[in-house]
N, C-alpha and C positions, 0 to 999 in steps of 0.2 A: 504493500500500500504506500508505497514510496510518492505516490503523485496525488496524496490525501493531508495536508494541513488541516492539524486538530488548533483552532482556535480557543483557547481559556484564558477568558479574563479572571483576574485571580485578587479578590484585596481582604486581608487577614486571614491569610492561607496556611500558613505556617505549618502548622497541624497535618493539615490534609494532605496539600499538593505536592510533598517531595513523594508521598505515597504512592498519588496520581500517577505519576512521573515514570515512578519505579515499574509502575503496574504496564503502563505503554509500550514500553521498553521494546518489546518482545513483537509488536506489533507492526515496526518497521515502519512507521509512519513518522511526520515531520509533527513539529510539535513549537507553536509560536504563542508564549504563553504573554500578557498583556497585562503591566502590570502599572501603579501609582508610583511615585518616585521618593514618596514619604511614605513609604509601606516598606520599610526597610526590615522587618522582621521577615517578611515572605521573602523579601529580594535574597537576604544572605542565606533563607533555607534552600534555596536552588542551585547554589552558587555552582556545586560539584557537575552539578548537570550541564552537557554539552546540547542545549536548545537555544532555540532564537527567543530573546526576548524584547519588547520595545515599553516603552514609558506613553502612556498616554498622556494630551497635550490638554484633558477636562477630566471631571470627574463622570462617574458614572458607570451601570453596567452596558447602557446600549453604544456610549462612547465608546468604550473598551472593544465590545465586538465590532463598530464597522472601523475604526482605526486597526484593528488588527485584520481585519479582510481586504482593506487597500494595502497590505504589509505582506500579502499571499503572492508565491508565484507557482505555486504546482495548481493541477488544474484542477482539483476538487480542495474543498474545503467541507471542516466539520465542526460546528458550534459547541464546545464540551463544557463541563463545570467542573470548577477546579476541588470541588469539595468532595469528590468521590461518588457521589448517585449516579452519575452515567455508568453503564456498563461497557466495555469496549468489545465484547464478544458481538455486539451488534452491527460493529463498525462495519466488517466485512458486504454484511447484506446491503446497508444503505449505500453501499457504495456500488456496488454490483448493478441497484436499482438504477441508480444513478448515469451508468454505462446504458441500460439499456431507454438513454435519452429523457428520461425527467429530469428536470431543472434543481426540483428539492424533493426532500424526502424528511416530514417530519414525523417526530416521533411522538409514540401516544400512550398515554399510560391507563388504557379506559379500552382496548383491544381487547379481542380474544385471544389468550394467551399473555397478555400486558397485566403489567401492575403497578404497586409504588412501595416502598416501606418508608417512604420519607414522608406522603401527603398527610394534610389533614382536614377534619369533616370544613374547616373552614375554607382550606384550599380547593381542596374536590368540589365545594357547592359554586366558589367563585369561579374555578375554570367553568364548571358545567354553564353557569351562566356567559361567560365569556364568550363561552366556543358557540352557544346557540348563537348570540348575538352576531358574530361571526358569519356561520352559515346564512342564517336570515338576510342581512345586511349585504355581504360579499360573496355569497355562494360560493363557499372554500369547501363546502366536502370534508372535512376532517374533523377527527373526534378530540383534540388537545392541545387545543390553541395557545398555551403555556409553556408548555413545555419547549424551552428553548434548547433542543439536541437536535441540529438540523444540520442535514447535510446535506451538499450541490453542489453544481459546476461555479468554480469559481468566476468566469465568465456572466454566469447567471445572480451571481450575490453582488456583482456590482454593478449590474447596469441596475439594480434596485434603489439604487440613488437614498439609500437609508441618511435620515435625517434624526433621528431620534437618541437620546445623550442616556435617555433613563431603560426605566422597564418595560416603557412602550413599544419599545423596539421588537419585545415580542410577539405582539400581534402587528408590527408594520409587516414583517417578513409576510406572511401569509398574505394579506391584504394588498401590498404593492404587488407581488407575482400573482396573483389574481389578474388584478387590473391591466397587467403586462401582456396577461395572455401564458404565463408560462407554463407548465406542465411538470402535474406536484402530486403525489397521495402521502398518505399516514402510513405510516408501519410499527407493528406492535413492538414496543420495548419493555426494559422494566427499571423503575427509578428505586436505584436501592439507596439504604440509610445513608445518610453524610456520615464518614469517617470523625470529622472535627466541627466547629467554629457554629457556625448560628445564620438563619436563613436573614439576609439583606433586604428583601422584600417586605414592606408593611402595608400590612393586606386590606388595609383601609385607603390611607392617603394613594399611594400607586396602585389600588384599584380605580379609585374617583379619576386617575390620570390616564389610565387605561381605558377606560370609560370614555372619558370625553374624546380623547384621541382618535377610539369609533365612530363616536355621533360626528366629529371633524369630518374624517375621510368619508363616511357617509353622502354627507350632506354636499363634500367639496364637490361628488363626481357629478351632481344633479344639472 
């Protein structure tokens, strides 16, 4: 998988991502991990590791992911979290999918055969509204509009013209390749426990943000 860049943005990682790291190893893929420049705890946990890393130039998780996909030169790209829930035994398949000419291929934890040991009844009820909103709204087809483990031709992650610094960034992906026209399904994965640190997401204020960010792009195509 040598022509697959795993994208992880990474801040208060410490814990987790030399784990990460270790875990990938084996998988023979590139690894461009995106990291704060006063998160100097993470930065020296990595240090041993022979990977690409860059400093983003804002804060943010959706910063992090498109500053590290203009930072890609192999021809797929894969969105991972640096906290240990992705599982990389998956990589393979989405990638394969991906060959046989979809653009993206995201991941869903709400499949047959899919699951999570990370969610909770509050996250589960917010995606689920999410993702309807979603399907309604943009006719995306897919069950896990949160789940940001997405993988695609690099080519196809940037003409998406991602504009978004925060958590919105996870439902622009779906919603811009929509609008694009590009050619995208689901596929069942599984979101196991985070190894370390605490989820960054508050499931209130960056829902209201996620939220409005639909009713935006909504309203803007009319």
């Amino acid at each position: 998988m040598e022509n697959l860049t795993l994208v992880i943005p990474a801040k208060y990682e410490s814990d987790s991502l030399p784990r990460v790291i270790e875990e990938l190893q084996k998988y023979k893929c590139k690894i461009l991990v995106v990291l704060e420049k006063s998160d100097t705890e993470t930065i020296n946990s990595i240090k041993k590791f022979d990977i690409a890393k860059i400093y983003q130039s804002k804060k943010g998780y959706g910063n992090a992911i498109r500053e590290g996909i203009q930072n890609v030169k192999t021809e797929y790209i894969c969105t991972y979290y640096a906290d240990g829930s992705c599982d990389p035994k998956f990589l393979k398949d989405k990638l394969d999918l991906c060959k046989k000419d979809y653009d993206f291929i995201f991941s869903s934890r709400y499949l047959k055969s899919a699951g999570s040991d990370d969610d909770t009844l509050i996250t589960k009820i917010g995606n689920f509204f999410f993702t309807i909103i979603g399907n309604i709204f943009f006719k995306l087809s897919i069950s896990d509009i949160l789940f940001t483990y997405v993988a695609g031709k690099t080519e196809s992650f940037k003409k998406l013209d991602l504009s978004s610094d925060d958590f919105c960034l996870c439902v622009e992906i779906p919603i811009k390749a929509k609008k694009l026209n590009m050619k995208f399904r689901d596929y069942p994965s599984y979101e196991r426990k985070r190894i370390a640190g605490f989820k960054k997401v508050n499931e209130f204020k960056d829902g209201f943000k996620i939220l409005s960010f639909m009713f935006f792009e909504f309203f803007k195509k009319q």
